[in-house]
N, C-alpha and C positions, 0 to 999 in steps of 0.2 A: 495215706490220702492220695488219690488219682488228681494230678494237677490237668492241668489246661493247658498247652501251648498253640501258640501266636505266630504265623510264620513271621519272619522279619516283614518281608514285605509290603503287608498288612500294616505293620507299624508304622514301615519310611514313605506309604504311598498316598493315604489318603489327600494331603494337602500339602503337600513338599513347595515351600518356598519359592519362588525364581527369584534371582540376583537382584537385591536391594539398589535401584536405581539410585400413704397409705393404700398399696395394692387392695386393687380396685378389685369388687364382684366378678367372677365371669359374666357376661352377658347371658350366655344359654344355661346358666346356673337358675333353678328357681329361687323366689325374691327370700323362702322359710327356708332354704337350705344355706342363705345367708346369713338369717337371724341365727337360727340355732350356731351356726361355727362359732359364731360372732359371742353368744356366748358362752361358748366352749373354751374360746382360744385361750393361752396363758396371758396373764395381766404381765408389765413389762417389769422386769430386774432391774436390780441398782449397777451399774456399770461396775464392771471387778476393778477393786480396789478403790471403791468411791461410794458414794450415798446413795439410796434409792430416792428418786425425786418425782414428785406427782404436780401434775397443774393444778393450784387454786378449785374448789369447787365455785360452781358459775353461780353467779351473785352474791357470793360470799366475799365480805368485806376484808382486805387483805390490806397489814399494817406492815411498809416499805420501809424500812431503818435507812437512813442517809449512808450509812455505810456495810459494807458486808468482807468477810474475811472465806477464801476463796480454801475449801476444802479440797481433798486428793480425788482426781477422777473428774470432778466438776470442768464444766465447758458455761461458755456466755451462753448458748443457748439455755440448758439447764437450769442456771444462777436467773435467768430471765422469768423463765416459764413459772419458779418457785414463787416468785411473787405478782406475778399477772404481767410483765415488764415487756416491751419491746426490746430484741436483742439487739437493732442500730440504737435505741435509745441508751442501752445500757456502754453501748461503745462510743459514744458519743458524750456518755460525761466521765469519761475515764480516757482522753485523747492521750494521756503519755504511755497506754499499754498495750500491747501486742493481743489481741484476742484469740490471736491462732495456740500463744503460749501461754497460758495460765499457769500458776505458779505455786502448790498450795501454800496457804499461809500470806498470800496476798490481800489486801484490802482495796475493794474495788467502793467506785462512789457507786449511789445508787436514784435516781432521777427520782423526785418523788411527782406526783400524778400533775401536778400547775406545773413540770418543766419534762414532761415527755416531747422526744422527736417526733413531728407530724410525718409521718412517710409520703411522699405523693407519689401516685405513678407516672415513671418517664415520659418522656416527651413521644409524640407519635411518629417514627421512622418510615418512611416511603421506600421500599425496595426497590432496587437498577432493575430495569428491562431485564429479560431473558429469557431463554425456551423456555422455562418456568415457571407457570403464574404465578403471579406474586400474590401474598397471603394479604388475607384481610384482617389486621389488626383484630383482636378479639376480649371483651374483657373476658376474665375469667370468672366462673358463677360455680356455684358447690353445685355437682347432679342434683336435680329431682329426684323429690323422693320417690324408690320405689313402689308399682302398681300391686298392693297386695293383696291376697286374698281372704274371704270374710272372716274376722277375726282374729286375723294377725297382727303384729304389730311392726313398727320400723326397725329396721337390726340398729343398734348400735355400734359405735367402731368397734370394729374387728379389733385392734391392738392394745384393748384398752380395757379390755372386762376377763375379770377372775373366771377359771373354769368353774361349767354348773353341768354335773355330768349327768348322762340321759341320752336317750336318744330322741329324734324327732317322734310328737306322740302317733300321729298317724301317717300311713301315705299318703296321698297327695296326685291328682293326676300330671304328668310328666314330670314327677322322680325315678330317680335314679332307685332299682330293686336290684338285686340278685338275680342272675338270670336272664339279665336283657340280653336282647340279638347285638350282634357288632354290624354297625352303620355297613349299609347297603354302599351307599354312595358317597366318594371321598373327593374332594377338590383341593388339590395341592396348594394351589395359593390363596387359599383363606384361611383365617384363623377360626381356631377352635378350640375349646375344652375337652373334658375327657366322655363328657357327659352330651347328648344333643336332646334336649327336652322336647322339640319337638317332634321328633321323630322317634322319642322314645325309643335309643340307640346310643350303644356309646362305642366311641373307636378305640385303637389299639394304641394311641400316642397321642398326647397334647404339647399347645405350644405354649404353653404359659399364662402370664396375667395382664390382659390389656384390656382398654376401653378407647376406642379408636375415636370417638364422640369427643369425650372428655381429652384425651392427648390434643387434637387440634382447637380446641379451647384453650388449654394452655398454652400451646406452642406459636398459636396463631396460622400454621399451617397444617394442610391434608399431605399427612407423610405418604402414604398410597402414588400422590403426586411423584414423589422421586425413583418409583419401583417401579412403573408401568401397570397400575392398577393392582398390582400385589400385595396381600398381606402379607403373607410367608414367601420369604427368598425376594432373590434381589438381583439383578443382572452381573452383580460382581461375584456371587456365589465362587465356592474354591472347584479341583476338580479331582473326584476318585483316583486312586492311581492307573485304575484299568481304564482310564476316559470318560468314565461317569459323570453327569455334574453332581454338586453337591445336593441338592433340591431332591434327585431321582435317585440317588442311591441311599443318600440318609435323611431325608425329612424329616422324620422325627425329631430329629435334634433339633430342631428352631425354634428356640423359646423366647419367648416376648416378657420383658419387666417393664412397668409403668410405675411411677410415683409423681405426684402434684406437688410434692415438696420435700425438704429435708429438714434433718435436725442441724442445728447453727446456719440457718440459711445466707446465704452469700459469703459468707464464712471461710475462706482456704483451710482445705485439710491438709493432706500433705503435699500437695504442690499449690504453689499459691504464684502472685496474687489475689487471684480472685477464685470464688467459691460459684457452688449450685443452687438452684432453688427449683429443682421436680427435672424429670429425666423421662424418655421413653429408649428401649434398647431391646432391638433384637439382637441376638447373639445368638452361636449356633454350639453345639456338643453335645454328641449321647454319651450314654451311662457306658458304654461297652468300654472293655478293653483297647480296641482298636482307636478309639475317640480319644480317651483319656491321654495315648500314648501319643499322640499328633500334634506337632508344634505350632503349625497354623490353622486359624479359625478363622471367616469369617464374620462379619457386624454392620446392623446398622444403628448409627446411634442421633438420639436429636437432645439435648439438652438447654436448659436455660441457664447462662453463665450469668453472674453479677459479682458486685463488690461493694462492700462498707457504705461508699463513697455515691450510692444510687444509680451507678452503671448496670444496665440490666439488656442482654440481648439474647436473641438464639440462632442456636448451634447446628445445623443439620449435616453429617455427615457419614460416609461407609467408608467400608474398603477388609482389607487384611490384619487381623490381628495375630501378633507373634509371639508365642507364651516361654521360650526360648527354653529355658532346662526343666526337665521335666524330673520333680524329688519326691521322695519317700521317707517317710512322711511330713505334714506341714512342721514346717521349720528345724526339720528333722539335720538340715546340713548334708544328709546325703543324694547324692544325683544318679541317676539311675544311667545304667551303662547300655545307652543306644548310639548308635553310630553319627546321628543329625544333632547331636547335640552342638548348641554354641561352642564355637573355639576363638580363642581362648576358651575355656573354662573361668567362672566366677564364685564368688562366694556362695552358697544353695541357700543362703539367707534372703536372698537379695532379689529382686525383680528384673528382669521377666522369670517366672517361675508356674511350673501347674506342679501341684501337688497331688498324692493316692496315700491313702492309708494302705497297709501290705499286713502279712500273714506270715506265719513259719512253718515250716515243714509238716510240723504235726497240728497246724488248724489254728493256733491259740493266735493269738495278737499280743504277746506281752512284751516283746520286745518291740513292737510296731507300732503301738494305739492302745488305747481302753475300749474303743468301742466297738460291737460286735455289730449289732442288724443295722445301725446308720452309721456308716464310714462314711467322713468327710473327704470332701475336693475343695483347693483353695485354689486358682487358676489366677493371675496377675498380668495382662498386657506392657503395664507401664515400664518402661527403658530406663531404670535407674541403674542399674550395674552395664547395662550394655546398650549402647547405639542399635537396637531393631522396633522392629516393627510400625507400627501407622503413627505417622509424623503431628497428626494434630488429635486424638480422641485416642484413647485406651480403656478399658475395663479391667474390673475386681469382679469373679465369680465365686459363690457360693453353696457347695451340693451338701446336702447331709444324707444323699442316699445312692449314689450309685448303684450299678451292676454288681461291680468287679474290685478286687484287693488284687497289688501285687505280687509276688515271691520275695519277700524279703529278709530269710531265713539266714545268708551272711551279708551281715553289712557291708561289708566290705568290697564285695564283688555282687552287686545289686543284679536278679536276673529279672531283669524287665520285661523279656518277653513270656513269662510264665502265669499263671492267673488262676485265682480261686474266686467264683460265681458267689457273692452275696447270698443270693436265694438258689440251690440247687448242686452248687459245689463244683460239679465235673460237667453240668449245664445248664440253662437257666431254667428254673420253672417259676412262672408265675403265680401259680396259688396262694395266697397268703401271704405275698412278701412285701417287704416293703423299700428292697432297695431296687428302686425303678427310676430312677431319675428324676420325680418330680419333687421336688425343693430347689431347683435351681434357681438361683436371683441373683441380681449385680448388687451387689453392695457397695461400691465406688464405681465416679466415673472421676476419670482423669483427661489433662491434656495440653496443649498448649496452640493460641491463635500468634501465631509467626509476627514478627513484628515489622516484617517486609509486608506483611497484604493490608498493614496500616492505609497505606495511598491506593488501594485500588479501586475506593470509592472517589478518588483524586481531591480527598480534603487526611489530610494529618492529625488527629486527634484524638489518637489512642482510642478509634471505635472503629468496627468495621462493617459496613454493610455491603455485602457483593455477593453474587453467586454467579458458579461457573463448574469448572470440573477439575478433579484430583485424580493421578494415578492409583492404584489400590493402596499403594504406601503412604498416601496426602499427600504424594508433591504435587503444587499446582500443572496442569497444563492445558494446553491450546490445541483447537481446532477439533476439539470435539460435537457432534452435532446430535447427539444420544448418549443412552446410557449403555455401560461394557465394561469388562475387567478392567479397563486402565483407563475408562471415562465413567467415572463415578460420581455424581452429583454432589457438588458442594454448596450450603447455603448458610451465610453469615445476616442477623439484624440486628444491629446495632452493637458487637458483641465487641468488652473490652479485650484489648491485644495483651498476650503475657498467658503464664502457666494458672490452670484451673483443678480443681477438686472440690469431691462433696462425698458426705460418707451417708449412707440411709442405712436406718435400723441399727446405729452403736449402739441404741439404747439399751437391748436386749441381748442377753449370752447372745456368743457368732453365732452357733449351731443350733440353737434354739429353735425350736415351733415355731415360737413367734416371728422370730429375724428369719426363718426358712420356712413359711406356709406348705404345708399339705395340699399336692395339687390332686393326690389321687383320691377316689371317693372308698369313705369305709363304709359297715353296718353294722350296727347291732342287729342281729335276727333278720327281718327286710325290712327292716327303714335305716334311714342315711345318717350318721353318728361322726363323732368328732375322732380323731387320731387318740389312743390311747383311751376311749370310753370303756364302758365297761361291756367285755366280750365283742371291741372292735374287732371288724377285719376286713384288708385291706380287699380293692374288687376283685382284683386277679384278671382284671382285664388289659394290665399295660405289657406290652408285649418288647422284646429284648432292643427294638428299636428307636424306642425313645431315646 
């Protein structure tokens, strides 16, 4: 088999360090290209090693036992959802227990319906002054339904309905066929799909899944506001090795995740104490070999932090993400032999970590992986084994479909710069394939608000509300008067101080369909079909730069 090699290069230059100082519709998606996915998509799994658990049906009269004995796998969220329960309620009649630690075999109480927790929403927060505008508080409202066409009906949630295989019955005008032209005209800083329905076009790379309407409903602010009127890229972007910025030499790679909520909301997952409740995140990396092997990325991230206790604020921040050893395969132990790696060395179990599934000499994956057409990527920001990266926000990424597999024919002496094409082998072609990089999503955010920028609203109270500017790494600093690699907008409302985590989509296998959405469009015959329908296939439009 003709392998691939990678000049070094290539690997150490794209973004070399300097010295440490429910996924929403695409918009330009039509409203029946959402019904059909929606019910296409796989209904969600029982978490491994634990029960499959489904919410109550609605109006269905549901009989609450004063007590419940806590099975392997189960989370408060789950044990809540089972019987109709608010999960502060259910923490709230069980004060002597840890909820982040469930236990099986525990006996939790269980509120019965005359002694639920009334939740209210916090108190209203007035933001400090600053080049800024300050947001306007917003409640949050479920989208309008979509405008659909005669005889259609409302999709139901996506993550929630049994596959019903088919394709769409007929075209439609501005669907997506076989055959379409690739978009005339491209604007780098705006987001987009793979698909542009009105101009019946689609281009050679997408940025993910967002709803820029609904994120500032959530958030209460116009994220746009901290980029300079951009959707994609961001004034802190990293830069090529040749001097390129990142925006202009890899676009493609900017992908957007949104979610309005999480499972165990305000809940600490694994850094605590306090948890999420819905997240917006750009983050940058293509499928290519060159992407995967590169320690620093790129992020903007805006999250809502809360806790048990009714603390609820938001998070908006960028800068540099540091993925530090880069292993073969997930939780493989072994660290691929590139020269930038962290030194010391640490355990390859441990975070900062990006992971590749890899190959052997003669094609097979059996000493690498089980899986052949979607090799996973697990990418980790968070600084648990080692002191890097951005001091207050990190990410968990999640690909089930890259480009590229490494060389990892001896373990032992991992040759990292060597590479076998997903789809094409010795180089990429897109016909048919399906490892293009569209599954990518965060599936954790992580992080921690300092417990020194407690006073910089000049009251102590374990809440923070201030904004101003961060170097690329979070440290705070001064005298910045825009946005720039080392003056990157920070903005805190009302956000408790201490370590934060939220995990979206445990519900579902990691790798899954479900937990990794299908960004690229298939068909049965010419009409638009679900991933794995019957005689899909992928468009063959996403080109090696995604």
């Amino acid at each position: 088999m003709k392998r691939l090699g990678l000049v070094m290069i290539l690997v150490l230059g794209a973004c070399t360090p300097s010295p440490r100082p429910t996924r929403s519709v695409e918009p330009s998606r039509p409203a029946e290209i959402a019904q059909f996915r929606a019910s296409a998509s796989p209904g969600p799994s029982a978490t491994p090693g634990g029960p499959k658990e489904t919410a109550p049906p609605s109006g269905a009269p549901v009989v609450v036992p004063s007590t419940y004995t806590v099975q392997a796998g189960e989370r408060i969220y789950s044990i809540a959802r089972k019987f109709g329960l608010d999960p502060k309620s259910v923490i709230a009649a069980n004060p002597g227990i840890d909820p982040n630690r469930l236990v099986p075999g525990q006996v939790l109480n269980l509120p019965q319906p005359d002694n639920l927790l009334k939740v209210t929403a916090p108190a209203k927060i007035t933001p400090v002054p600053s080049g800024i505008p300050a947001p306007t508080e917003t409640q949050w409202q479920p989208p309008t339904a979509t405008q659909l066409p005669p005889g259609a009906t409302q999709p139901p949630d996506q993550t929630k309905q049994a596959p019903t295989p088919g394709p769409l019955p007929t075209p439609y005008p501005g669907a997506p066929y076989p055959g379409a032209p690739l978009c005339a005209t491209h604007n780098p800083t705006a987001y987009h799909t793979l698909w542009n329905s009105a101009e019946e076009c689609h281009y050679d790379h997408e940025h993910g899944s967002m709803d820029f309407g609904q994120a500032a409903a959530l958030l209460g602010v116009d994220l746009t506001t901290f980029t300079g009127g951009q959707q994609i890229s961001y004034p802190w972007q990293t830069m090529h090795h040749d001097g390129c910025l990142e925006n202009d030499c890899k676009h493609g790679g900017y992908k957007w995740t949104f979610k309005t909520t999480n499972e165990d909301p305000c809940i600490a997952a694994e850094v605590g104490p306090n948890g999420t409740d819905g997240y917006a995140v750009q983050f940058h990396g293509r499928g290519d070999a060159e992407d995967n092997l590169t320690r620093v990325h790129s992020s903007f991230i805006a999250v809502v932090v809360c806790n048990v206790q009714g603390q609820r604020g938001v998070l908006v921040t960028g800068g540099w993400q540091d993925y530090g050893q880069r292993v073969s395969t997930y939780q493989s132990g072994v660290v691929m032999a590139l020269s930038d790696q962290p030194q010391p060395s640490f355990r390859a179990l441990l975070s900062p970590y990006w992971s590749l599934d890899c190959y052997n000499d003669d094609g097979a994956q059996t000493d690498c992986g089980s899986r052949f057409i979607h090799s996973d990527v697990t990418a980790v920001s968070r600084p648990q084994a080692a002191d890097l990266g951005h001091r207050v926000a990190q990410i968990l990424i999640r690909s089930r479909d890259p480009y590229v597999w490494v060389n990892g024919s001896t373990r032992d002496d991992l040759n990292a710069q060597t590479f076998r094409w997903v789809c094409g082998v010795t180089g990429y072609n897109p016909v048919g394939c399906e490892g293009n990089n569209t599954t990518g999503t965060i599936h954790q955010v992580y992080g921690n608000v300092p417990s020194e920028w407690d006073s910089l609203d000049g009251v102590v109270d374990g809440l923070v509300t201030w904004q101003g500017y961060t170097d690329r790494w979070g440290n705070r600093v001064e005298g910045c008067s825009g946005s720039s690699l080392d003056c990157v907008p920070v903005y805190l409302r009302g956000v408790p101080v201490g370590g934060f985590s939220g995990t979206f989509d445990n519900e579902f296998p990691a790798f899954s369909q479900a937990a990794l959405p299908e960004r690229d469009i298939y068909f049965c015959g010419v009409v638009v079909c679900y991933e794995g329908g019957p005689g899909a296939v992928p468009s063959g439009w996403v080109s090696e730069n995604n």
